[in-house]
C-alpha positions as CSV (number, residue, x, y, z in Angstrom):
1,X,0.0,0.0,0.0
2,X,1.0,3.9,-0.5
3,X,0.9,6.7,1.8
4,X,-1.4,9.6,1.0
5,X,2.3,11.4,0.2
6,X,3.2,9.1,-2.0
7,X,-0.1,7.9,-3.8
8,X,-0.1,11.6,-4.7
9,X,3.2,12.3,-6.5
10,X,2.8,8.9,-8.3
11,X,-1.0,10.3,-9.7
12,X,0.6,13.3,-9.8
13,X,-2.5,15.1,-7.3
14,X,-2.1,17.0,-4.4
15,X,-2.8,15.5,-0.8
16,X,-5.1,18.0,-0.7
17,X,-7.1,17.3,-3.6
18,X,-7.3,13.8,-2.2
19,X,-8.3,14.6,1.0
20,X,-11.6,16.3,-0.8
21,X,-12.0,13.3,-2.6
22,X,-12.1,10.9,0.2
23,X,-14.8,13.4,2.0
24,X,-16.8,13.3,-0.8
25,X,-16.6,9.8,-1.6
26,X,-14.7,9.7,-4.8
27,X,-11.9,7.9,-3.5
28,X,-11.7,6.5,-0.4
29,X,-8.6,5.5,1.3
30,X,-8.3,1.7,0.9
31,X,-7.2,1.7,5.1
32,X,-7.4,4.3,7.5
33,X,-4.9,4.1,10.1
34,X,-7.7,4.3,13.6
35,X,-5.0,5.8,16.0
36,X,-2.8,8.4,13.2
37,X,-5.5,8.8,11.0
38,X,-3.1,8.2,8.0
39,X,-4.5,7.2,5.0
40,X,-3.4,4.5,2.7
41,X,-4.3,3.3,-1.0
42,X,-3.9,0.4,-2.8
43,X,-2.0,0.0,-6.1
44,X,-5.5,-0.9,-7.7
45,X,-6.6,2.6,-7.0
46,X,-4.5,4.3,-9.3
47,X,-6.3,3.3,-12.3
48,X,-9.1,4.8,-10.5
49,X,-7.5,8.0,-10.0
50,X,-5.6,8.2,-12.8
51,X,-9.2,8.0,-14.6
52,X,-11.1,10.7,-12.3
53,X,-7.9,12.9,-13.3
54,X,-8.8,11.9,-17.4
55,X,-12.7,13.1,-16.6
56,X,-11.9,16.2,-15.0
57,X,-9.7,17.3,-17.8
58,X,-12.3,16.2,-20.3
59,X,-14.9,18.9,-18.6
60,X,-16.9,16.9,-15.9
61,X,-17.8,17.9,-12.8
62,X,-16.3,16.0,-9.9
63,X,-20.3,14.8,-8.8
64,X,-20.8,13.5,-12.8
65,X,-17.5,11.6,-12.2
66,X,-19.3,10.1,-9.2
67,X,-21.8,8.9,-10.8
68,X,-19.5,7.9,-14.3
69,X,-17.9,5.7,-12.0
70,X,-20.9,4.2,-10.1
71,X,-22.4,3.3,-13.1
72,X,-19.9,0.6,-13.8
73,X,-21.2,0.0,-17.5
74,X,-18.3,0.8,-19.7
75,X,-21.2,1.6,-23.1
76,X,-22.7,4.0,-20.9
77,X,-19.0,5.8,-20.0
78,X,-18.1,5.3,-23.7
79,X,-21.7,7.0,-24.4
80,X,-21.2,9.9,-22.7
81,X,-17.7,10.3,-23.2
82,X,-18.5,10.6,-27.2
83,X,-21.2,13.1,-26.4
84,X,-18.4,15.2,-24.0
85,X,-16.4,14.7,-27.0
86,X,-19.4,16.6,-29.3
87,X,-19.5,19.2,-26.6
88,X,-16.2,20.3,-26.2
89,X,-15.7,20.5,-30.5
90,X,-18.7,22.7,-30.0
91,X,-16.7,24.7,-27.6
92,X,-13.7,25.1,-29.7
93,X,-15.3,26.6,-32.6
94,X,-17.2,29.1,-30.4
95,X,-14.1,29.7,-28.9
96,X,-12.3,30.4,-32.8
97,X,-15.3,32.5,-34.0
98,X,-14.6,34.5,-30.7
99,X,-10.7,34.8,-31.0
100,X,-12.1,36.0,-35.0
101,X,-14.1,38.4,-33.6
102,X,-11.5,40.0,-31.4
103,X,-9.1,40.2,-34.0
104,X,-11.4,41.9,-36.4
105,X,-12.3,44.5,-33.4
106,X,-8.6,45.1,-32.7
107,X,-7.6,45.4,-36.4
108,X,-10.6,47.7,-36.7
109,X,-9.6,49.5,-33.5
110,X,-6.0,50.2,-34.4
111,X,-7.8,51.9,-38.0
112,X,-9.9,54.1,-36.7
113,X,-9.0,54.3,-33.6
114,X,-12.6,54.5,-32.0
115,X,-13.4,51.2,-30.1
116,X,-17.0,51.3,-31.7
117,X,-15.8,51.6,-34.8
118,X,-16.9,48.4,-36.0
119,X,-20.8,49.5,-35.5
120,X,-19.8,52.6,-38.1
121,X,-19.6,49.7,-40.9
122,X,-23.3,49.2,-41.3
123,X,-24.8,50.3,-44.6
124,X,-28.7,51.7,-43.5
125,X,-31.3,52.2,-45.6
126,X,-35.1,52.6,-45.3
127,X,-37.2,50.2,-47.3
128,X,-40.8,49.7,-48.4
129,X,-41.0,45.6,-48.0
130,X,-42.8,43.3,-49.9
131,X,-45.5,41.2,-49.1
132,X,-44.1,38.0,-48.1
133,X,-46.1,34.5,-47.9
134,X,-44.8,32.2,-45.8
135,X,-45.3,28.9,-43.2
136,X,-44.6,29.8,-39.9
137,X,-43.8,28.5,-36.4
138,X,-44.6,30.9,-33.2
139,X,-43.6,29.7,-29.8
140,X,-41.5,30.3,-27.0
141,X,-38.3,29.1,-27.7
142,X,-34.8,29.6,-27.6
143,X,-32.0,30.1,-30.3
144,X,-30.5,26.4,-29.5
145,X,-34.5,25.1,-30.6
146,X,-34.0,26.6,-34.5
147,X,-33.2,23.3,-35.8
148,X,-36.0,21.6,-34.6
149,X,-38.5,23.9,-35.4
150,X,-37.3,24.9,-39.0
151,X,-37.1,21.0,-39.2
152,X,-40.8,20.6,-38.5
153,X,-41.5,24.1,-41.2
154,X,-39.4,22.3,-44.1
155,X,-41.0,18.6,-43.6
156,X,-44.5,20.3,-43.9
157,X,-43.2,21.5,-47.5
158,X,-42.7,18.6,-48.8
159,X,-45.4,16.7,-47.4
160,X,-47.6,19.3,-49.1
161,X,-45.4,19.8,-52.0
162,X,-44.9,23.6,-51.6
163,X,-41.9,25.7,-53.5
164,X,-39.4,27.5,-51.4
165,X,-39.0,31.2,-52.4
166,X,-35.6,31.5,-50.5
167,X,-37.1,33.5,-47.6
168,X,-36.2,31.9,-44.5
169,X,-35.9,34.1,-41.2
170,X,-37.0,34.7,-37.5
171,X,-39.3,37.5,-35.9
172,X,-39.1,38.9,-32.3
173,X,-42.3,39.4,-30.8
174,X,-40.6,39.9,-27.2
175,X,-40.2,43.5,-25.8
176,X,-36.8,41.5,-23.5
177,X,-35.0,38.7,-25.3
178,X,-33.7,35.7,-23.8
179,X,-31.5,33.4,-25.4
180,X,-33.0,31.1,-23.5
181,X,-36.8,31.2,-24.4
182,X,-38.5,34.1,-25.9
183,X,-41.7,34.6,-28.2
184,X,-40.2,33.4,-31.6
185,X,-41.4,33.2,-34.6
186,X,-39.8,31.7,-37.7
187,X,-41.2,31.7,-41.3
188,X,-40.2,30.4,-44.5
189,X,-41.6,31.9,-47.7
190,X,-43.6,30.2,-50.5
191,X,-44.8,30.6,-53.9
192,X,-48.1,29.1,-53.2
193,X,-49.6,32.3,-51.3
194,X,-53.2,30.6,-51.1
195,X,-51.5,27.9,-48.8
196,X,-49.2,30.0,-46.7
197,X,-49.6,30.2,-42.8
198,X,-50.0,33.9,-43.1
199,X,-49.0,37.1,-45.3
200,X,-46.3,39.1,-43.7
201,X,-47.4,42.5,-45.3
202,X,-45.0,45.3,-46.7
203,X,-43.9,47.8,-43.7
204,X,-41.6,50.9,-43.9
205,X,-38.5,49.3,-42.3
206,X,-34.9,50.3,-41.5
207,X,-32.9,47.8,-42.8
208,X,-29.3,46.4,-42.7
209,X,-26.9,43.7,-43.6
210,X,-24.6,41.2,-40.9
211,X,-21.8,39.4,-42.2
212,X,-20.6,37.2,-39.9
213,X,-21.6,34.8,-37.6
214,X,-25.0,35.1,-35.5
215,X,-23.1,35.8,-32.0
216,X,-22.5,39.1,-33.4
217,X,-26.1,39.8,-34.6
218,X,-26.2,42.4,-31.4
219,X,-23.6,44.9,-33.2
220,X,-26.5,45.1,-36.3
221,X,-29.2,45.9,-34.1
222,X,-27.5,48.6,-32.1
223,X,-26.0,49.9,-35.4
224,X,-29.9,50.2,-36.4
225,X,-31.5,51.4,-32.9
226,X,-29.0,54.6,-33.1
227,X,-29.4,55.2,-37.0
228,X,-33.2,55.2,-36.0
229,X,-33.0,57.7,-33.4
230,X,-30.9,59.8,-35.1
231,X,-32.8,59.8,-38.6
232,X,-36.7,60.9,-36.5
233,X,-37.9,57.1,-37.1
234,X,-38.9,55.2,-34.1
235,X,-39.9,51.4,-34.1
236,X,-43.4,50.2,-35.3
237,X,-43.4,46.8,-35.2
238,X,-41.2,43.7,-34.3
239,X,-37.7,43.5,-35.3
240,X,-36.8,40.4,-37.5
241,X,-34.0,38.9,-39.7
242,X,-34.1,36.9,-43.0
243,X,-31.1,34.6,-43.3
244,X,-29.7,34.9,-46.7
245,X,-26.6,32.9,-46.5
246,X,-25.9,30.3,-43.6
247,X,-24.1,26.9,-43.1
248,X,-26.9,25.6,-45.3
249,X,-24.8,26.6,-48.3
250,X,-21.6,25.4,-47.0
251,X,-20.0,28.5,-46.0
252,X,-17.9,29.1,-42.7
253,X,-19.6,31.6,-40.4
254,X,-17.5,34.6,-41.2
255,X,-19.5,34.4,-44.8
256,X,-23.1,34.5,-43.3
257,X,-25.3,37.4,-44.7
258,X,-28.4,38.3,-42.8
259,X,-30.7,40.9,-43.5
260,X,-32.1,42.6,-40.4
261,X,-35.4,44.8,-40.6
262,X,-36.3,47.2,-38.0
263,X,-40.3,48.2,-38.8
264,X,-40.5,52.1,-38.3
265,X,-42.0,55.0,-39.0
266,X,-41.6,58.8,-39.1
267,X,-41.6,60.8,-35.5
């Protein structure tokens, strides 16, 4: 058996750390000494550690590998391992498309030198909009829930043999958005106007174009809310955006063009 001092240079852990983990039953000391208190482990516990060490780096929590290693079903840890896997490629391109955005701000930054410079780049224009027929979807949801309900929009087309008209987009009904779950609604346009959900009719809008990927959407619409108050306009309607490139076409997010309308009308 190994000490506590050495058990933790050979897994490379403080005594500390494995103090913690014997109070919260992680790993518990194979023998506990009743009159010093020391603490031993076995040489079958390193394995053990050596894998709660693996976990942590992988991103899980110390009380989801508890229950990882309660489980003792090796599918079920190679389950969720592929779906931590998933998760933290998921990660890592959020994590590039940030590092992108910085460096765009910066390089725009040392240009101008005016650190909301990069809000300056929007081209605004006022617009008379057309009619637009389309199916739509209106719920509470959140961004993450796009998938599933454009999904449920496009299946409906083909099961009743509608023709796309390229308009695809999502309208903001909510006064406060949450990320998490506001009052969405997303519509795709068709030819076939007598079998459309509804008629989105023509509005006086403000109007702008995003490139880039959706995380920045914010810059458009605070590019739009100050061109508004600036110009005598003020909002008359809810905000929405039609997506007119996205990953659908194969391009990387730095290429996505969105068109963002602001309904308004003159003060």
């Amino acid at each position: 058996m190994f000490t506590v001092g050495e058990f933790s240079k050979i897994c490379q852990v403080s005594v500390k750390t494995l103090h913690h983990y014997d109070r919260i039953g992680l790993l518990v000391p194979l023998k506990v000494d009743p009159f010093s208190g020391y603490r031993y482990y076995g040489q079958q516990q390193i394995d053990r550690m050596l894998l709660i060490g693996r976990l942590k780096r992988y991103g899980f929590s110390l009380n989801e590998i508890g229950l990882l290693l309660e489980c003792g079903d090796d599918r079920v840890l190679f389950a969720k391992l592929c779906r931590q896997r998933e998760k933290l490629r998921t990660q890592k391109r959020d994590m590039e498309l940030i590092i992108n955005e910085l460096t765009a701000h910066l390089q725009n930054f040392e240009r101008t030198g005016d650190i909301m410079g990069y809000q300056k780049n929007y081209e605004i224009t006022v617009t008379e909009t057309p009619d637009r027929s389309v199916l739509a979807s209106r719920q509470m949801m959140g961004v993450k829930d796009f998938g599933t309900y454009y999904s449920s929009l496009y299946e409906r087309m083909a099961k009743e043999h509608l023709t796309p008209d390229g308009v695809r987009g999502a309208v903001y009904y909510d006064e406060e958005f949450n990320h998490e779950s506001s009052d969405i609604e997303l519509i795709v346009g068709i030819k076939e106007k007598e079998k459309a959900d509804k008629t989105m009719e023509g509005r006086l809008c403000a109007k702008t174009t995003h490139k880039g990927p959706y995380s920045t959407l914010s810059d458009a619409y605070g590019a739009l809310v100050e061109w508004i108050e600036e110009n005598g306009y003020a909002w008359d309607g809810a905000p929405y955006d039609i997506y007119v490139k996205t990953q659908f076409d194969n391009l990387a997010p730095e290429e996505w063009e969105t068109e963002v309308y602001f309904p308004v009308k003159k003060k």
